[in-house]
N, C-alpha and C positions, 0 to 999 in steps of 0.2 A: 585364568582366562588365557587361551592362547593366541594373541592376535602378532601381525605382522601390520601393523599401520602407522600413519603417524602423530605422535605425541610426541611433544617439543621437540620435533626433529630425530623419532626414532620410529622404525616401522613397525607395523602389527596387523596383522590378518586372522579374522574372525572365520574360526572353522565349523563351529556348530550354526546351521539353519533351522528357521522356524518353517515347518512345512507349508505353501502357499495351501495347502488345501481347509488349514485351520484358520476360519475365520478372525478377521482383525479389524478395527478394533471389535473383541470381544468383552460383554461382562461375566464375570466369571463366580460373584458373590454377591449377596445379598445381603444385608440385616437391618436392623432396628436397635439405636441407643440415642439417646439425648440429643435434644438439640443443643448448639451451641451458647447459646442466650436461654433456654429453660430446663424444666425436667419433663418435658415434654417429649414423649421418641418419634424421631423423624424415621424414616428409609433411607440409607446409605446404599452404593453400590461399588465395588471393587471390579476395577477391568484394566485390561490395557492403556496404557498409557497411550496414547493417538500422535501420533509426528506432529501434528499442527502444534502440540501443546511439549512437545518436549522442551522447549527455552523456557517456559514456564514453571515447568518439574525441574531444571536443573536450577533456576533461580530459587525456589520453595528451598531445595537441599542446601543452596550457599547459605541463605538467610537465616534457616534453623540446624540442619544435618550439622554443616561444617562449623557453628559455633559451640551446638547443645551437648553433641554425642564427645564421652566421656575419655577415649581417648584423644582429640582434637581439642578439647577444653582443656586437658591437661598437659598439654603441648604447647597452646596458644597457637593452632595453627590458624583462626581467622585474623592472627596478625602478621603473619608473612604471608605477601602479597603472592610470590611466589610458587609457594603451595600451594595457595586458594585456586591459582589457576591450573595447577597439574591436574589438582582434585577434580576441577570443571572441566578437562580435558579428557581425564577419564570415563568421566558418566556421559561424557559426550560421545564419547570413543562404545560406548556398553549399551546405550540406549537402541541405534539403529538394530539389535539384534531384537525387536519387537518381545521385550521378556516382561518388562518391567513394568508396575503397575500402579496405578493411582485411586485415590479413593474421592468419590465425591458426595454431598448429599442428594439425596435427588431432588432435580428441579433447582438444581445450580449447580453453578460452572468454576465454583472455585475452589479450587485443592483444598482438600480435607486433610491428604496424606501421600507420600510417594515410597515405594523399595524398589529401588534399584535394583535390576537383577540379569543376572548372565549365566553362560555355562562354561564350567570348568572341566577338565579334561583328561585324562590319565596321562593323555600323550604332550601336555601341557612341557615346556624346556624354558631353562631359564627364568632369572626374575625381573620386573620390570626396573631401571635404573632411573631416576630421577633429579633433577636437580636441585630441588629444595630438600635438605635435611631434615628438617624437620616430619615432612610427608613421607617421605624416604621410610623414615622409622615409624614413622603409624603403620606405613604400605607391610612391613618387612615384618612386624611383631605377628599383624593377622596371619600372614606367608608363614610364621615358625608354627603357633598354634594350629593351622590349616595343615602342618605337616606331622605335628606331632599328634592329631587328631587318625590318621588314617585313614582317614575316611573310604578311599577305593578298596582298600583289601576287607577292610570292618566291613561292609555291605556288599562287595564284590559286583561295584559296577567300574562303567567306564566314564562315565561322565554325570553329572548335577547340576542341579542348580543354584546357584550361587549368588552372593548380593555383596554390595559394597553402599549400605546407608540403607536407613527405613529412616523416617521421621515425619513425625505428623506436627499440623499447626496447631501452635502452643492455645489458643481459643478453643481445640477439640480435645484438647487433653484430657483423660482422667475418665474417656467414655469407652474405654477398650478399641478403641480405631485402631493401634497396634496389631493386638492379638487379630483382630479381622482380618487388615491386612496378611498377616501369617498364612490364617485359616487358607484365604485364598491362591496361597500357591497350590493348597491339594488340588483344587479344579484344573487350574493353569499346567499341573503337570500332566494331569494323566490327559489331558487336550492337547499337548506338545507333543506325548512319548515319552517323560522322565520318570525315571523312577523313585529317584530321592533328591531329597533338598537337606543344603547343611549350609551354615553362616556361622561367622564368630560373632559369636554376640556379648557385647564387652561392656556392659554394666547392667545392674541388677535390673531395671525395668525394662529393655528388651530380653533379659532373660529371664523374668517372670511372664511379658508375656507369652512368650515361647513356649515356656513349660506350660502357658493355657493353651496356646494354639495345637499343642502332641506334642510338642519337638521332643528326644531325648536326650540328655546330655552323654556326651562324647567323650569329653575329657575336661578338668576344670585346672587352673593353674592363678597364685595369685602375682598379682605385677611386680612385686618381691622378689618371688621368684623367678618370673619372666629378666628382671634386672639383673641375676646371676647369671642369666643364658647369654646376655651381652648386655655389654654396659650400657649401651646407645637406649637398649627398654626401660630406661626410666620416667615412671609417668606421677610426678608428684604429687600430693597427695591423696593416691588411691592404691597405696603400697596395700594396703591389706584385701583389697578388693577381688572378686576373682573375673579372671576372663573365661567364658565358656567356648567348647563348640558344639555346638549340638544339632541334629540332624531327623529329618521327620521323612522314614521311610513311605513311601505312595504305595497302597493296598490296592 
């Protein structure tokens, strides 16, 4: 992400724009799997996240993203306070770029699921510096994997689509609302202009559901290994596990 704005007193400016001429908020998927409470299929729908509701998506992500997802768990990053709020700082900072999407059931208004999502840049400089350590090194491992991925010159573009957190409410679990969400960056791109989408996706059940939603894998590395590229990637008990990056070219 290239921005020049501010986060904890550093600046950052967002160069990529969503075209005013693409409707917003838009829904952009549809589907049918279980309700929450039975085995009975409701209507789901996946769209834009709406500004009224971004304090909302970003609380969802504190509540589950920042304690569930497997490198944050492995860190104990929902227990410095610190990080908790660079993290909130950042999706604060990545939301107004109109990218990111949430999922709802239909015929209610309450988060199903959110991914955070932004664009990344060829022309992108420098890496974000933060003050909590701990975040620091979750931020800085995706940074190495995202570099050892290649992803510009592998697909020969200039920019993607990027994300930083999917997670759905643990009540919807287990009904593929993941891979959905996935699904529906295809729409969301080719309605933007992007041509590809690539995320590190850092334990096995976002990247199962990713290899349901297309994505292909990029490059695999395990946190083992990542711990020999520098000492700070040590994520406790998930040495044998791997991190992927993988990437769902738009046809």
């Amino acid at each position: 992400m290239n921005w020049i704005s501010v986060l904890a007193g550093r600046r950052f400016k967002m160069v990529w724009k969503r075209s005013a001429d693409v409707p917003f908020p838009k829904v952009w998927h549809r589907f049918q799997a279980k309700a929450p409470d039975s085995d009975l299929l409701v209507w789901y729908s996946v769209q834009d996240l709406p500004v009224e509701r971004f304090q909302d998506a970003v609380q969802h992500m504190k509540r589950h993203f920042a304690r569930d997802e497997q490198l944050n768990k492995a860190k104990g990053l929902e227990n410095d306070s610190v990080g908790m709020e660079e993290v909130v700082q950042l999706w604060k900072v990545m939301l107004p770029e109109r990218l990111s999407l949430v999922c709802f059931r239909e015929g209610s208004d309450e988060i199903v699921g959110v991914n955070v999502l932004a664009v990344a840049t060829k022309s992108d400089k420098g890496a974000l510096k933060f003050t909590s350590a701990t975040f620091q090194t979750i931020f800085d491992t995706i940074g190495y994997v995202s570099q050892q991925a290649n992803v510009y010159e592998r697909y020969r573009v200039d920019c993607y689509l990027n994300a930083m957190g999917l997670s759905v409410d643990p009540s919807y679990r287990g009904r593929g609302i993941a891979t959905e969400l996935l699904k529906a960056r295809v729409p969301l791109c080719k309605g933007v202009g992007l041509e590809l989408t690539s995320t590190c996706f850092t334990g096995p059940g976002s990247q199962a559901a990713a290899k349901k939603a297309g994505f292909r894998e990029d490059l695999a590395i395990t946190y083992a290994e990542l711990a020999q590229v520098d000492r700070r990637f040590v994520f406790p008990g998930i040495e044998d596990s791997l991190c992927k990056y993988m990437s769902l070219k738009i046809e």
